[in-house]
N, C-alpha and C positions, 0 to 999 in steps of 0.2 A: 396838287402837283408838287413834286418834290423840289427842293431847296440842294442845288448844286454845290456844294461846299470842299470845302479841305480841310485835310485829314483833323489838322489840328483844330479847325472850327467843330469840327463831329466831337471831338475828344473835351471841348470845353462845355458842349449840351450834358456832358454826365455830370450830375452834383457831387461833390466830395462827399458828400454823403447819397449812399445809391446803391441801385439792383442793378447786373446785368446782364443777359443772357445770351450765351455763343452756341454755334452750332458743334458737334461734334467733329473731329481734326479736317476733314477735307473744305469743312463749308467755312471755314476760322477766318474774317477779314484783317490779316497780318499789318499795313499798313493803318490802319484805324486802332489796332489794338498796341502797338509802336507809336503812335498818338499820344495812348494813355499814358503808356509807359514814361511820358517824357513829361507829363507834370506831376507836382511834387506833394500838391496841394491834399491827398486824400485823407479823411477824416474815417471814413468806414465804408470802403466799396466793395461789395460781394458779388463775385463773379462764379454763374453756373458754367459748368460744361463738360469736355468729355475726350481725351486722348488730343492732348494739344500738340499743334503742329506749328504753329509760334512761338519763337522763344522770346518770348518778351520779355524785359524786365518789370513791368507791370506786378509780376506776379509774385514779384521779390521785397514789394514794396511792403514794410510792416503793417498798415493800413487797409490793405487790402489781401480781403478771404477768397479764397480759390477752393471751389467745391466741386470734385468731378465724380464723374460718374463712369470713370476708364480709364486707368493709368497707361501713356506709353513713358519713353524715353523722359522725354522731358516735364512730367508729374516726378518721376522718382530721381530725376536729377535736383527738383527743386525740395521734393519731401529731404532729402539726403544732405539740404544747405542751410535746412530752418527754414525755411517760407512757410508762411498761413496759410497749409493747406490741408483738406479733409477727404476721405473716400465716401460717396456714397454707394455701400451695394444694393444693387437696381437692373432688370435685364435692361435691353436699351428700349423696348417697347414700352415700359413703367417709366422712361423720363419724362414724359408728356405728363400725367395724374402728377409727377413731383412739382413741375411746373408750373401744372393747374391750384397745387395745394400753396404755394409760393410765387404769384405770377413775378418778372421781374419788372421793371419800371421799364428797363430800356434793353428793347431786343435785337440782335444786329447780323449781319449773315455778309457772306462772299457771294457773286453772282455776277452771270456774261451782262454785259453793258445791254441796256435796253434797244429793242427794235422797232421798225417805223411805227409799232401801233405801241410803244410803250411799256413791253412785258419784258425784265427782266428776270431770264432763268435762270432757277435758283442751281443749276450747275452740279457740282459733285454731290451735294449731299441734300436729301429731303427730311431721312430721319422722325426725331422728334418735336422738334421746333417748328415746324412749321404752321402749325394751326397757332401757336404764338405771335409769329410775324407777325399773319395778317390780324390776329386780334391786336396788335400793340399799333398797329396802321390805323385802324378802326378806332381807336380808344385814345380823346383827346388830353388824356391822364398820363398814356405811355410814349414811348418814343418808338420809332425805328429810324433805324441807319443801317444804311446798305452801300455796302464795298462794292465794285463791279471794276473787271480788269477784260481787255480784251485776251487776257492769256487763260480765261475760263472758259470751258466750253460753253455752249446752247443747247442743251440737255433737256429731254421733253418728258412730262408725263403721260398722262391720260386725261384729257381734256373731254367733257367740259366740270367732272367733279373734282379730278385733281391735274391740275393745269401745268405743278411744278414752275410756278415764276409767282413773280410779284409787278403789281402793274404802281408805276409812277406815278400816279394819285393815291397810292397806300402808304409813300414811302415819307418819312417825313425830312432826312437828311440823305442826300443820295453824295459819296464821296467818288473819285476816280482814282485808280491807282495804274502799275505798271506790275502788281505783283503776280510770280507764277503760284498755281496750285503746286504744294507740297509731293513730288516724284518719288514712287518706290520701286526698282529696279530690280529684277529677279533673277541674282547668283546663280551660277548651274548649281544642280542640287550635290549631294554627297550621294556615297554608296549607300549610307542609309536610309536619305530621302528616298532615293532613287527605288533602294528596293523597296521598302513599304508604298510608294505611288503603283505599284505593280501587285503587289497584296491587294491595293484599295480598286483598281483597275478590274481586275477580277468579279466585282459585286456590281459592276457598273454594266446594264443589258440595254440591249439597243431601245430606244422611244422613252429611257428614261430622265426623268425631270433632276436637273442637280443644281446646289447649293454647295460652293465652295467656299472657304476661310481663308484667313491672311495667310501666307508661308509659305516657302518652299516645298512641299507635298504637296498642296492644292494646286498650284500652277504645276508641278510634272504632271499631276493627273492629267490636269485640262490639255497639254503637251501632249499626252501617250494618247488620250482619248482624240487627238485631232487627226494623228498619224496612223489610228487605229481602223480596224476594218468597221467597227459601230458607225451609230448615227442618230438620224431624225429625233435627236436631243431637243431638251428643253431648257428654259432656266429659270429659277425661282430663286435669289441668292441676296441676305445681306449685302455683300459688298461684290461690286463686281471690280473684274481682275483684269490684267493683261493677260492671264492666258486661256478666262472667257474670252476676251476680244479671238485669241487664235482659234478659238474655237467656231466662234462665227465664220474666220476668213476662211476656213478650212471647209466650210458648206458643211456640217454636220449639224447646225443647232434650228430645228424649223418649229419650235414653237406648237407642239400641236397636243398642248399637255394638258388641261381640261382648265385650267382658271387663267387668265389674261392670256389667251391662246394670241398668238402673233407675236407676240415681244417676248423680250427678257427684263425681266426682272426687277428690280436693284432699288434699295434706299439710299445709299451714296456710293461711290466709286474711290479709288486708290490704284494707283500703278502707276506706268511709264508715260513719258510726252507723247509718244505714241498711242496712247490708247487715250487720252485725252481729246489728243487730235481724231481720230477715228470717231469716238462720241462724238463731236460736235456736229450739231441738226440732222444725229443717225436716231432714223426712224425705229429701227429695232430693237430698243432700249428705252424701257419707261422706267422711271424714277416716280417711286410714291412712297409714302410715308410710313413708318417703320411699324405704327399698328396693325398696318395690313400684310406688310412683308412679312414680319415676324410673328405673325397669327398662327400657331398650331392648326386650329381648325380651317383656316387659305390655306395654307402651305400642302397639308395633309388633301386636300380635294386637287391635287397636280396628280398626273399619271408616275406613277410608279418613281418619287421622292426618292433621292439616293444624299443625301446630306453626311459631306466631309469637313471633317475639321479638326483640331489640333488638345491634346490636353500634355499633362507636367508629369504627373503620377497617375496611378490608378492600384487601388489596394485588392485583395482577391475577395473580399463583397460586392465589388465592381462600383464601388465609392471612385469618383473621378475629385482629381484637383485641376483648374485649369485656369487662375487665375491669381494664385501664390503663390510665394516660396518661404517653409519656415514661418508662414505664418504673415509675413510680411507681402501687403500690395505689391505686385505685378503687373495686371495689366486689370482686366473686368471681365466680368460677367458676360454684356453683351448680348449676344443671340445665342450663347453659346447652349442654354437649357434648351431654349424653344426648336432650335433646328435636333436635339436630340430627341426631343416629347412628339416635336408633330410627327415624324415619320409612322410613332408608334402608334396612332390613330389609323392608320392604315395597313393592312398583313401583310403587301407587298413590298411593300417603303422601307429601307435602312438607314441608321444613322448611324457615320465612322467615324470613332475616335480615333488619331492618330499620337502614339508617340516613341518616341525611342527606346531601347528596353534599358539602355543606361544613360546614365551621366556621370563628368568625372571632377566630384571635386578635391582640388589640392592636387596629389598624387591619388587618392583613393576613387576604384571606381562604384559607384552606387549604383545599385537594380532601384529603373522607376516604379516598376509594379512592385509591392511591396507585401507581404503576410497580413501588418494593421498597419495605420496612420498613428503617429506619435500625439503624442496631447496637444493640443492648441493647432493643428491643421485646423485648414478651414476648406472646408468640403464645397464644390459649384454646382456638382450635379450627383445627386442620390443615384445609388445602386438601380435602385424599382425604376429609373427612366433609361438607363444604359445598354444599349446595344449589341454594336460589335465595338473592339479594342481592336489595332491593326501597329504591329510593330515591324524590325524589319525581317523578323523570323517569322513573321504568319500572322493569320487570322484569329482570335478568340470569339466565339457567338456566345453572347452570356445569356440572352433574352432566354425565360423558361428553365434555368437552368436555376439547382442547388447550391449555396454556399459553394459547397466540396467542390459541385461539377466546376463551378464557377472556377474555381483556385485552381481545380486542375488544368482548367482549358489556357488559364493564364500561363503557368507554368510552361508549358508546351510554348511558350512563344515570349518568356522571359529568355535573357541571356541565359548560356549554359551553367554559367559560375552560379547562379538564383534558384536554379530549377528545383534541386532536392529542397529547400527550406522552405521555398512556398510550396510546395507537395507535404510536405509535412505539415504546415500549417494548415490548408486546406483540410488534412485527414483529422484536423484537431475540432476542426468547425465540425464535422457530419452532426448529422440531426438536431442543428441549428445552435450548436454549442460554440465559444469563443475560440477562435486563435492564438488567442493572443495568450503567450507560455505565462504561468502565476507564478 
């Protein structure tokens, strides 16, 4: 049975010398990790994890190493001040094997406060951490500590092999707090979102199964598709959204997609209080763990797979960037390979990249799509896996297509000012020769 404690008692079970393992930004127990923060004493404390949503000072501490596996906001606030801190790149399905090859001493999660029979649910996020918890529960060598706020939902999986909670005799410090889950609010979009959600809208047919990503384009989709004459949708998705949720209120999402048919989807969630409140002990929403969500070969056995999401660049080999700039961490990896590979397991299935045709730095304005990538890019997703490109001047289908055909289809849906120089780049590649001028 779990040892009911405060924050600060949780925070003195870690040795100054120690492992410790958090869940990726939704599952982050904020008030435990504000604990840390507040002694001084650390000798060498390594901390895994993945797009934080705590700003702790913990992390500032010279003492302690910070290893993520997903840069947002506050990784490259902290890269940017000197803190001990490292990128691993990793899709998010591959965090588990990193885990397993490093287990951490002490494993600790956010989760709704336990029910009359004990189970508290592990809430926004399943992920990769999970089969850790309960081995660090199990294993009287490790610890767990677990955060639980009544401001988390009750979020269910699939019971009885993945349950999605943790039951009170696994737990070994159980803290209470008053914190909320981290809220992301979704701005009306721009013209540009706007139009390319209406480019992406187009490849979307009715009964098919979708996977949406963080951003503004994925929520107008989910928007336009709710207001839209479609339907009998499905969802198979990383991360679910508030404008999945509109998608359900709208009666268009019935689940009738060939693998976990009834539910939707999800390994953790992100959006508004709104849709927090909605999830909680809503039946229509399974949460399981990111090996199975992010499974090319799961994902690809759903009826007709339509997977959208976001990249930075894209060069006319159909070479994608979607996780730096310049060479410099941005954000990660993530699902971003696997929801573009599973589709292609299937002839019916697509997978959209989404991105603007410019960006303006300083005064100058730059075309994303570009003729080649400059030295030191660091590429997320090969040519041989990439799809369709969707900016706000159209569609590009690269699948099947030539170098040339490739450049030119870009072309056609680069900004005007770009078009002639990747056409001509394009015409330089034919018969598999470089681009790039000598």
């Amino acid at each position: 049975m779990a040892s009911v404690v405060s924050a600060e008692d949780a925070a003195a079970a870690v040795r100054s010398v120690d492992t410790l393992g958090i869940p990726l930004g939704p599952g982050q127990p904020g008030a435990f990790l504000d604990a840390l923060a507040r002694r001084g004493d650390w000798e060498e404390l390594r901390v895994g994890g993945a797009l934080l949503t705590v700003l702790s000072e913990l992390f500032s501490h010279p003492n302690v190493h910070y290893l993520s596996g997903f840069y947002g906001p506050i990784e490259r606030l902290l890269r940017d001040s000197g803190a001990n801190i490292s990128f691993a790149p990793a899709d998010f399905r591959r965090f588990e094997p990193i885990l397993d090859a490093a287990p951490p001493r002490v494993m600790t999660t956010a989760a709704a406060p336990p029910d009359r029979d004990g189970w508290c649910s592990l809430s926004l996020h399943a992920g990769a951490t999970v089969g850790h918890l309960h081995q660090a529960g199990a294993d009287d060598d490790r610890l767990l500590i677990v955060e639980v706020s009544e401001r988390f939902p009750h979020t269910l999986g699939l019971p009885p092999e993945y349950r999605h909670a943790l039951h009170v005799d696994e737990i070994d410090l159980l803290l209470e707090s008053d914190r909320e889950p981290l809220t992301i609010e979704d701005p009306p979009p721009t013209e540009t979102e706007q139009a390319i959600a209406e480019h992406v809208r187009s490849f979307v047919f009715e009964g098919a199964t979708l996977q949406t990503g963080i951003g503004a384009v994925p929520s107008t989709v989910a928007t336009l598709l709710a207001v839209g004459d479609g339907g009998d949708y499905g969802v198979h998705s990383e991360m679910f959204t508030t404008g999945l949720m509109r998608l359900h209120e709208a009666g268009k999402v019935t689940n009738r997609k060939g693998v976990y048919d009834g539910v939707s989807v999800a390994t953790f969630a992100a959006g508004t209080r709104e849709l927090y409140d909605w999830l909680d002990a809503n039946t229509e929403v399974a949460f399981l763990p990111v090996e199975l969500v992010n499974s090319p070969e799961v994902m690809s056995r759903n009826r007709t797979l339509i997977t959208i999401n976001a990249a930075l660049a894209v060069d006319i080999h159909g070479q994608v960037v979607a996780d730096t700039i310049n060479g410099a961490q941005y954000s990660g990896i993530g699902g971003h390979e696997d929801f573009v590979s599973g589709p292609a397991l299937s002839l019916e299935a697509r997978s959209l990249l989404c991105v603007p045709s410019t960006v303006t730095v300083g005064d100058e304005l730059r075309s994303r799509i570009v003729p080649w990538f400059d030295a030191g890019t660091v590429i997320t997703t090969p040519r041989h896996q990439v799809d369709v490109i969707v900016t706000e001047y159209g569609a590009a289908e690269l699948q099947g297509k030539t170098t040339h055909q490739r450049g030119e289809a870009l072309a056609a849906i680069a900004h005007p000012a770009f078009r002639e120089s990747l056409r001509a780049a394009a015409e330089r590649a034919t018969g598999g020769r470089s681009p790039v001028v000598g």
